[in-house]
Structures are given as C-alpha cells and as structure tokens.
PyMOL commands that place a pseudoatom at each C-alpha (Angstrom):
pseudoatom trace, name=CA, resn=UNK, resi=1, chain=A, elem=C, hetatm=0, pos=[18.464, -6.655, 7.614]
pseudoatom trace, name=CA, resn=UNK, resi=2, chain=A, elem=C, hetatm=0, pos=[18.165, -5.149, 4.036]
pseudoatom trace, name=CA, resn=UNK, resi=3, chain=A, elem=C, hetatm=0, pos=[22.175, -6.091, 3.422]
pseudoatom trace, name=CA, resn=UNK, resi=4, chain=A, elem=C, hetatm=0, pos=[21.954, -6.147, 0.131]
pseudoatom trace, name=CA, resn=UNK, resi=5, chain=A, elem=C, hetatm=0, pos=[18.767, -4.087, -0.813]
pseudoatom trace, name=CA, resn=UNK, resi=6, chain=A, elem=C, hetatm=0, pos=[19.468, -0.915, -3.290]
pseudoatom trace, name=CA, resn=UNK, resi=7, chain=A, elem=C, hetatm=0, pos=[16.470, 2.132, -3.322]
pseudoatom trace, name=CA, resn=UNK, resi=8, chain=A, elem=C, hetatm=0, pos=[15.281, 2.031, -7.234]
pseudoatom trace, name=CA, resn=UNK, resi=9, chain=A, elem=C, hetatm=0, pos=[15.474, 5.483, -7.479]
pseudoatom trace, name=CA, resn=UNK, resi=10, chain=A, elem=C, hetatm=0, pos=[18.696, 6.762, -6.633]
pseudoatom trace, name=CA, resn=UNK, resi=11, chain=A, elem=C, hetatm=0, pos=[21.176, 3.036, -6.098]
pseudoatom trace, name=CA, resn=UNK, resi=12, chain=A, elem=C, hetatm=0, pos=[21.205, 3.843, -2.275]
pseudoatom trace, name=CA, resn=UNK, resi=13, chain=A, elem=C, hetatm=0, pos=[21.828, 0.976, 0.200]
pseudoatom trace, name=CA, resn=UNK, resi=14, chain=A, elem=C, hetatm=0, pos=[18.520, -0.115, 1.820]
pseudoatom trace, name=CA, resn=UNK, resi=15, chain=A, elem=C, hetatm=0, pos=[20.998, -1.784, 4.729]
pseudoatom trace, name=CA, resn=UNK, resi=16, chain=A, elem=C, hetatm=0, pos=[20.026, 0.366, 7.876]
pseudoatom trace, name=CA, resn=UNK, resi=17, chain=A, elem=C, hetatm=0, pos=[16.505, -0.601, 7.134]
pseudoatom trace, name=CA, resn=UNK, resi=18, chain=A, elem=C, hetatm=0, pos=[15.176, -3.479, 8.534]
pseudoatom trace, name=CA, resn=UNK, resi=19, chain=A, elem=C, hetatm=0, pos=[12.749, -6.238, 6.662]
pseudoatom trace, name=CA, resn=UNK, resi=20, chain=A, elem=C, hetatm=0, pos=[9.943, -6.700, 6.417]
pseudoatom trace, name=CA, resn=UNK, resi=21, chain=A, elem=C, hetatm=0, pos=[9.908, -2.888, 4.930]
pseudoatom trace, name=CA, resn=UNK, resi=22, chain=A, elem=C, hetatm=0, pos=[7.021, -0.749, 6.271]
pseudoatom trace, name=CA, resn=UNK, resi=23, chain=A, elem=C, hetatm=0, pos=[4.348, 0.403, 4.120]
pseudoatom trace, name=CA, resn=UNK, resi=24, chain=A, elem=C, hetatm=0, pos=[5.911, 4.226, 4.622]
pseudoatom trace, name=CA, resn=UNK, resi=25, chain=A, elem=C, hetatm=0, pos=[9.506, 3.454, 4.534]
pseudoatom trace, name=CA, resn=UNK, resi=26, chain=A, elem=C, hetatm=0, pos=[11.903, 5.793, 2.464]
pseudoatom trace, name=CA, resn=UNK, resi=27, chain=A, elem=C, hetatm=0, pos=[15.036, 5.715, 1.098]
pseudoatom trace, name=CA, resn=UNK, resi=28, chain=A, elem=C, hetatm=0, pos=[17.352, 7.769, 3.815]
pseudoatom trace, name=CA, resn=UNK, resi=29, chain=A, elem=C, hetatm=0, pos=[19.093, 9.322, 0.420]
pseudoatom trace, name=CA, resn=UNK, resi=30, chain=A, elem=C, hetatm=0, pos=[16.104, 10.334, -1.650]
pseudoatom trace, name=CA, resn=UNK, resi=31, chain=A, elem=C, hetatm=0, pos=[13.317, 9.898, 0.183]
pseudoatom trace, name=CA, resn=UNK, resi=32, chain=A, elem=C, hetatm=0, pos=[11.259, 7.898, -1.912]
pseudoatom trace, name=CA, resn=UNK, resi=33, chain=A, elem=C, hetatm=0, pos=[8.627, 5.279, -0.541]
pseudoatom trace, name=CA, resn=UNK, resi=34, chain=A, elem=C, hetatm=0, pos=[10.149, 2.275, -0.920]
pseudoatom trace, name=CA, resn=UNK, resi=35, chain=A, elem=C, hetatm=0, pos=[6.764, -0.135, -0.622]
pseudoatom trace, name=CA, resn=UNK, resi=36, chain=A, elem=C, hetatm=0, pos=[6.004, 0.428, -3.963]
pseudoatom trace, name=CA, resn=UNK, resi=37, chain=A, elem=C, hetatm=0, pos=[5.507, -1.453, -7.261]
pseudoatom trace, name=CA, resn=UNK, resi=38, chain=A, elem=C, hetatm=0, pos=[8.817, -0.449, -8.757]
pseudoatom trace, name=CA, resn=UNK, resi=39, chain=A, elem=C, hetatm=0, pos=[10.715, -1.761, -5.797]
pseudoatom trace, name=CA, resn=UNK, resi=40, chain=A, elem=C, hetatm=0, pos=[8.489, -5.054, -5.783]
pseudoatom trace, name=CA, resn=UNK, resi=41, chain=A, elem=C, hetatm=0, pos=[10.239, -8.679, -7.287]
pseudoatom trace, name=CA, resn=UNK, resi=42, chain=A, elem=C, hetatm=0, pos=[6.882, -8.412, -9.159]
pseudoatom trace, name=CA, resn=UNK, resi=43, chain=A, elem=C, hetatm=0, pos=[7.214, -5.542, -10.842]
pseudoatom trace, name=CA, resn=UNK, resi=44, chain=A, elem=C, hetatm=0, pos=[7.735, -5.797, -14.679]
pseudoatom trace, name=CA, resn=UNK, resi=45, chain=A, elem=C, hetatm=0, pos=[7.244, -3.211, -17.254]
pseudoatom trace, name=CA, resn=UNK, resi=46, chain=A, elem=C, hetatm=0, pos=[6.895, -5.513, -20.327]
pseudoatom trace, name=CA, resn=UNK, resi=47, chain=A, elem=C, hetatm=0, pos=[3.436, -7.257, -18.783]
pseudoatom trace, name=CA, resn=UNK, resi=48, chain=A, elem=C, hetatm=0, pos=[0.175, -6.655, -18.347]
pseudoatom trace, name=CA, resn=UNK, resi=49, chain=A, elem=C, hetatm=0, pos=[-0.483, -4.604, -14.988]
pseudoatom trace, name=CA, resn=UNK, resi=50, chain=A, elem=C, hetatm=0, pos=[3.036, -4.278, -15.185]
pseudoatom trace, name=CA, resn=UNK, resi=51, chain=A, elem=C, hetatm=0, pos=[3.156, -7.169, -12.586]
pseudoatom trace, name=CA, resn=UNK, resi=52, chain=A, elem=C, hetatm=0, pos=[4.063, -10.314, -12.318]
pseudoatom trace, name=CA, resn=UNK, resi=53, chain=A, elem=C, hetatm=0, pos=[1.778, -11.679, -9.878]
pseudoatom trace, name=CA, resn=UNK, resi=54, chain=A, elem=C, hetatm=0, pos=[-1.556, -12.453, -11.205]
pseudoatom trace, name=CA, resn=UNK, resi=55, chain=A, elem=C, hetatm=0, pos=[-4.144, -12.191, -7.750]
pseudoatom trace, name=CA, resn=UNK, resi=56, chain=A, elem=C, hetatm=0, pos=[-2.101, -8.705, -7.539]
pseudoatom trace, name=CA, resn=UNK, resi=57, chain=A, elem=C, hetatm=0, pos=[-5.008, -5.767, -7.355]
pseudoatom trace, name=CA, resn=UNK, resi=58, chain=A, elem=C, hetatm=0, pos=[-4.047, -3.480, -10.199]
pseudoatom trace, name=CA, resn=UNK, resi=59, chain=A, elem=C, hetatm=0, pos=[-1.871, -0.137, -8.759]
pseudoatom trace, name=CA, resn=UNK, resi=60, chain=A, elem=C, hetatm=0, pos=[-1.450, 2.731, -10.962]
pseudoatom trace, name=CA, resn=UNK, resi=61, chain=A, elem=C, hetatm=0, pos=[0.816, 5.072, -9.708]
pseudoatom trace, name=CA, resn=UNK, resi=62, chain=A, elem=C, hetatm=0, pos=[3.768, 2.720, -9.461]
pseudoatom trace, name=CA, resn=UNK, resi=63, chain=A, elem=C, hetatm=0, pos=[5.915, 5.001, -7.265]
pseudoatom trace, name=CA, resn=UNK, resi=64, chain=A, elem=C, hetatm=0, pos=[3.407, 5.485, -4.773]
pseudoatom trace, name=CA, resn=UNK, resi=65, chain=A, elem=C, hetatm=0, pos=[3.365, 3.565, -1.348]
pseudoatom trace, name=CA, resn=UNK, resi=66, chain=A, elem=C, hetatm=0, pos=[0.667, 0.903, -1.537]
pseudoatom trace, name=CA, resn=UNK, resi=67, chain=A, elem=C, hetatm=0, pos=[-1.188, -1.850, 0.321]
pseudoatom trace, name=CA, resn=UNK, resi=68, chain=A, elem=C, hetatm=0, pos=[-0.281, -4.899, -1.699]
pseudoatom trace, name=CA, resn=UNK, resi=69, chain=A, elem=C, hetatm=0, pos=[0.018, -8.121, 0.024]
pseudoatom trace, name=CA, resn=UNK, resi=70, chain=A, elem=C, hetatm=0, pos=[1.857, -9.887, -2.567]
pseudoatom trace, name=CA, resn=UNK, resi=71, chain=A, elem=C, hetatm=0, pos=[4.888, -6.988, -2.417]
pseudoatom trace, name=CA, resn=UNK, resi=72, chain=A, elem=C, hetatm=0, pos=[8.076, -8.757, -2.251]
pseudoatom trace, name=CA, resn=UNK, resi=73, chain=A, elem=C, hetatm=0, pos=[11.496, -6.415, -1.821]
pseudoatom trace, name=CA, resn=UNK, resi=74, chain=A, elem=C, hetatm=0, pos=[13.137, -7.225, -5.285]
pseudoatom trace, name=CA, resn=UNK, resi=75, chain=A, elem=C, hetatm=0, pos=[17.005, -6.727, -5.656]
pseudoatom trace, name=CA, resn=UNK, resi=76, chain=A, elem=C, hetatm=0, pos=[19.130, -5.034, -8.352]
pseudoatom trace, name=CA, resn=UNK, resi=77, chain=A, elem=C, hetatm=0, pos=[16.146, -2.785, -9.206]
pseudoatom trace, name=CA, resn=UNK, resi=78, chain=A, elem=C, hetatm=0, pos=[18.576, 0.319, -9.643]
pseudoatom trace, name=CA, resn=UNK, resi=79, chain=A, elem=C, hetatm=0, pos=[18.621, 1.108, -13.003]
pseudoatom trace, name=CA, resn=UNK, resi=80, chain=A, elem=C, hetatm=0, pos=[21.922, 4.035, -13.298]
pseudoatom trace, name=CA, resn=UNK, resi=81, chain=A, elem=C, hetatm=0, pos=[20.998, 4.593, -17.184]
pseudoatom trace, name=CA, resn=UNK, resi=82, chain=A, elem=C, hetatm=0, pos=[17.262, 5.595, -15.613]
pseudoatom trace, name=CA, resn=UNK, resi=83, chain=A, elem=C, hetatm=0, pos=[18.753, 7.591, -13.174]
pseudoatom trace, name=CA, resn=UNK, resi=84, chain=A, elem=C, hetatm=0, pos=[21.117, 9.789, -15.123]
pseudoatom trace, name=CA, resn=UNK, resi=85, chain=A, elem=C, hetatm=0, pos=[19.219, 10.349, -17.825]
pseudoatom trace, name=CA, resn=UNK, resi=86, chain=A, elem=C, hetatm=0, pos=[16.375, 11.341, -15.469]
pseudoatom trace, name=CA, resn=UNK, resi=87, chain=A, elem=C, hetatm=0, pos=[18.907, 13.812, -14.365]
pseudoatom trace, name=CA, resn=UNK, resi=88, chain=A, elem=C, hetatm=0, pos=[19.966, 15.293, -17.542]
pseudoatom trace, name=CA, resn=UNK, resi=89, chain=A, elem=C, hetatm=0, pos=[16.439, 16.114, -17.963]
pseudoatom trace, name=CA, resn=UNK, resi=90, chain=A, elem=C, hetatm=0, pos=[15.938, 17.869, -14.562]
pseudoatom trace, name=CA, resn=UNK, resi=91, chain=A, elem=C, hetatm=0, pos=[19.032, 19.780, -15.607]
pseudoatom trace, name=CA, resn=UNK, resi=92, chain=A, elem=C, hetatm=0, pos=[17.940, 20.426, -18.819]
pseudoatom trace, name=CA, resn=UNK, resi=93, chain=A, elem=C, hetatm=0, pos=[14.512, 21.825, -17.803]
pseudoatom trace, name=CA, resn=UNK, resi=94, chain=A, elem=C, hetatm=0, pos=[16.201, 23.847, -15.088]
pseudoatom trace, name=CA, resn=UNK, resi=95, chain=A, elem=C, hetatm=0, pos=[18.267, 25.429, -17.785]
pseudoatom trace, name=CA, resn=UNK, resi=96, chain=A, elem=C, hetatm=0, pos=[15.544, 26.419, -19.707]
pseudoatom trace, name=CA, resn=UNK, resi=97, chain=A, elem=C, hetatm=0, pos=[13.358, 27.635, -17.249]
pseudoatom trace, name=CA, resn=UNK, resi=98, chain=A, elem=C, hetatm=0, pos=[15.926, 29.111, -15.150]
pseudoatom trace, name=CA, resn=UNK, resi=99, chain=A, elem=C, hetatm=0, pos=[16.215, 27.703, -11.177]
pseudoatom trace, name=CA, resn=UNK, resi=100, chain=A, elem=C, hetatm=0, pos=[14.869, 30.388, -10.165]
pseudoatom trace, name=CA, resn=UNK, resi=101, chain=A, elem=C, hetatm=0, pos=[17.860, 31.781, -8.633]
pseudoatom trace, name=CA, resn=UNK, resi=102, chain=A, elem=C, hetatm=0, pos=[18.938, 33.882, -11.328]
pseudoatom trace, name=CA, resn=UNK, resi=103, chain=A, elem=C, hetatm=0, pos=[18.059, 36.998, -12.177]
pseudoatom trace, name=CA, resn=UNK, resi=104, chain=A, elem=C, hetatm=0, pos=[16.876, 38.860, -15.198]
pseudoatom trace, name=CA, resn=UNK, resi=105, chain=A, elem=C, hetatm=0, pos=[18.166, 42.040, -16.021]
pseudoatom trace, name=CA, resn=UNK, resi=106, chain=A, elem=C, hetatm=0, pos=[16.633, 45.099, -14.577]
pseudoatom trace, name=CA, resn=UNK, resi=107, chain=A, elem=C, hetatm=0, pos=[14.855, 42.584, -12.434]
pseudoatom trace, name=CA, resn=UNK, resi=108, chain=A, elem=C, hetatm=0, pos=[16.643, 43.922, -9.123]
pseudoatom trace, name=CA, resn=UNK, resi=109, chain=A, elem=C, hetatm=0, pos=[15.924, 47.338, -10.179]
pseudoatom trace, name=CA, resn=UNK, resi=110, chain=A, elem=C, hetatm=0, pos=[11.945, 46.767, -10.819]
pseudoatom trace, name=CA, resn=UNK, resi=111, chain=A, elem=C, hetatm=0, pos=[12.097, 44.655, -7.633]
pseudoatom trace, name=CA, resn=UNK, resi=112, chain=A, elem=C, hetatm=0, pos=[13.981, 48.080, -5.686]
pseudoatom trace, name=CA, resn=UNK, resi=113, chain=A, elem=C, hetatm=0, pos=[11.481, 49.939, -7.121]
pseudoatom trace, name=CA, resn=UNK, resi=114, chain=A, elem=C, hetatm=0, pos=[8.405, 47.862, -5.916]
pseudoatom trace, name=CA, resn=UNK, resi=115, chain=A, elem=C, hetatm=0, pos=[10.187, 47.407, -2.322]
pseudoatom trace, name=CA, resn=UNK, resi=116, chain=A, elem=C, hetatm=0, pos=[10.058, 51.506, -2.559]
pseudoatom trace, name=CA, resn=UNK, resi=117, chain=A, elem=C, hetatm=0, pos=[6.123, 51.732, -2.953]
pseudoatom trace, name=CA, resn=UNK, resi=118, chain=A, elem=C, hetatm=0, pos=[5.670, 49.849, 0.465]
pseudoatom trace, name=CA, resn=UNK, resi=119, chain=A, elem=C, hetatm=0, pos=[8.138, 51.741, 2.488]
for i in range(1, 119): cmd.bond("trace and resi %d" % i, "trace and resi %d" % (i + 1))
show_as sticks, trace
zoom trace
C-alpha cells in the first residue's frame, strides 16, 4: 500500500492506492495523474531536465502522466505554500473575471428580451 504517499497537488493521502502506481492513476481528491514527474523521487526543479536521474528521457509537461521507467513514487512532495498560493490566484482571477455566475446589470433584462424573440 501507498501508507504514507501524499498527491503533490492537493496533500491528499495516496493510501487506498496500491503500489506500484499505474501509469493513469489519480488522486481520488483532485484528480490529478499521479505518474508524473512532479510526483517522481527524481524530480528536482533546481537541475537540468529537472530530474535527477540521468538515462531519464527528457518529459516536458511535468504534470502529465508519462512512460518513464525510472519513475519512483517520492514522499513529502506536497508543497502547502504551492498550493495556497495557487489558490489565491484562482480566486483572484475568478474575482476579476467574474465566475460566471454573476450577473451584470440589465443582463437578465437583455437576456428576457432575447428569450422573447424565439418564443
């Protein structure tokens, strides 16, 4: 078992999920793939490729599922600084560009109006 396995993305426990981890497993919370470079032992921003594993083919979308032999689960790969700021950006995009729930005004009316011309 995963015990003591943590999704990258969102902290989740990996411990339902059984090892070795499929090349299209996701995260049960956020439904990320989790055979991917930032989940890998391997993976390291701060080198070249940004992996540690030299024969390693080069992958360039990080956060997409790949076929990498040398992928090895890594632990404490959570990073909660990541996370939150990621969403404090989400939120602040959805305030500026609204979340497309709210309306503008008159935008009922126009949209009554509109509604009319079909009837």
């Amino acid at each position: 078992m995963a015990d003591d396995l943590n999704c990258y993305r969102c902290g989740e426990s990996l411990a339902k999920l059984s090892l070795p981890l499929s090349r299209q497993d996701e995260c049960p919370s956020c439904s990320v793939y989790l055979h991917v470079c930032k989940m890998c032992d391997f993976y390291d921003a701060n080198v070249p490729k940004q992996c540690r594993e030299d024969d390693a083919e080069e992958v360039f979308d990080k956060e997409k599922f790949n076929y990498c032999e040398w992928f090895k689960p890594g632990h404490d790969l959570f990073d909660a600084t990541r996370a939150k700021e990621e969403t404090e950006a989400k939120d602040a995009l959805a305030s500026l560009f609204g979340d497309g729930e709210t309306s503008k005004p008159g935008q009922d009316d126009l949209k009554s109006k509109v509604d009319d011309l079909f009837k």
